[in-house]
C-alpha positions as MATLAB code, in Angstrom:
seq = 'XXXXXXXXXXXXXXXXXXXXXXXXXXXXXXXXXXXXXXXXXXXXXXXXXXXXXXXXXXXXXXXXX';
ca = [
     131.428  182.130  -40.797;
     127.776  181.350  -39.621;
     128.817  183.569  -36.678;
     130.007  186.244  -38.364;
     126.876  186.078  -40.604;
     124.727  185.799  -37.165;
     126.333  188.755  -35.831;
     125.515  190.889  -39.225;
     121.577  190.339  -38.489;
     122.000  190.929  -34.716;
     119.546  194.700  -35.651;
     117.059  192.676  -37.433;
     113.756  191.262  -36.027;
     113.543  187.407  -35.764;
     110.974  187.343  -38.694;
     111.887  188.935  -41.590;
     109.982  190.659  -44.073;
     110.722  190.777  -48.097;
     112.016  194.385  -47.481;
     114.605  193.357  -45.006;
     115.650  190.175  -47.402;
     116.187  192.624  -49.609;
     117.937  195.144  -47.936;
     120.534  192.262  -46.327;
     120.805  190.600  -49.885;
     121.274  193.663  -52.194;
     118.264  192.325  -54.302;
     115.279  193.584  -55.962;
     111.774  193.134  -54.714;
     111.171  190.512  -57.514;
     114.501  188.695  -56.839;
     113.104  187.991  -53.564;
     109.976  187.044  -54.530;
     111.400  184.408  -57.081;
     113.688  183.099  -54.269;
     110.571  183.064  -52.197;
     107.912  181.628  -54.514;
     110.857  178.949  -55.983;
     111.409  177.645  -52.074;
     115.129  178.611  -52.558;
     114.547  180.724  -49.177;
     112.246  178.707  -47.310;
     109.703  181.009  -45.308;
     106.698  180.832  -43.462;
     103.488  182.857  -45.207;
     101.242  184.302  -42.772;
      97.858  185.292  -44.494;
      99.632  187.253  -47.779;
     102.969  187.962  -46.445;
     106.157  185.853  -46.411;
     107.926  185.794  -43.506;
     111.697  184.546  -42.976;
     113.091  183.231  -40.030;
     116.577  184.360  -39.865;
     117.409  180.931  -39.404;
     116.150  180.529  -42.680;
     118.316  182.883  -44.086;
     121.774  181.342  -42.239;
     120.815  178.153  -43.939;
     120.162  179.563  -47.445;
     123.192  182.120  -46.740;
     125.635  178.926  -46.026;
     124.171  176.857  -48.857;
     125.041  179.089  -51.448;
     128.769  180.092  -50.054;
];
């Protein structure tokens, strides 16, 4: 499964921004903010902007499966 998830980012950058959570998730902007701001989806913040590891995202992706 983590794989086939791995494979589904493959045209995504290694740091993600909140527009490409969303766009992978099929979630509003302030869904992933709440995820975000809750540390559901851990994330790195560089000056005001979250970024997401994608590794980040497996993890979160394969705890809530």
């Amino acid at each position: 499964m983590k794989n086939k998830m791995s494979a589904a980012l493959r045209g995504y950058p290694e740091l993600l921004n909140v527009e490409n959570i969303q766009e992978i998730l099929h979630i509003s902007r302030t869904t992933a903010y709440a995820l975000l701001k809750s540390g559901e989806l851990k994330s790195k913040k560089i000056r005001h902007n979250y970024r997401i590891p994608k590794t980040y995202l497996l993890e979160y992706l394969n705890e809530t499966a």
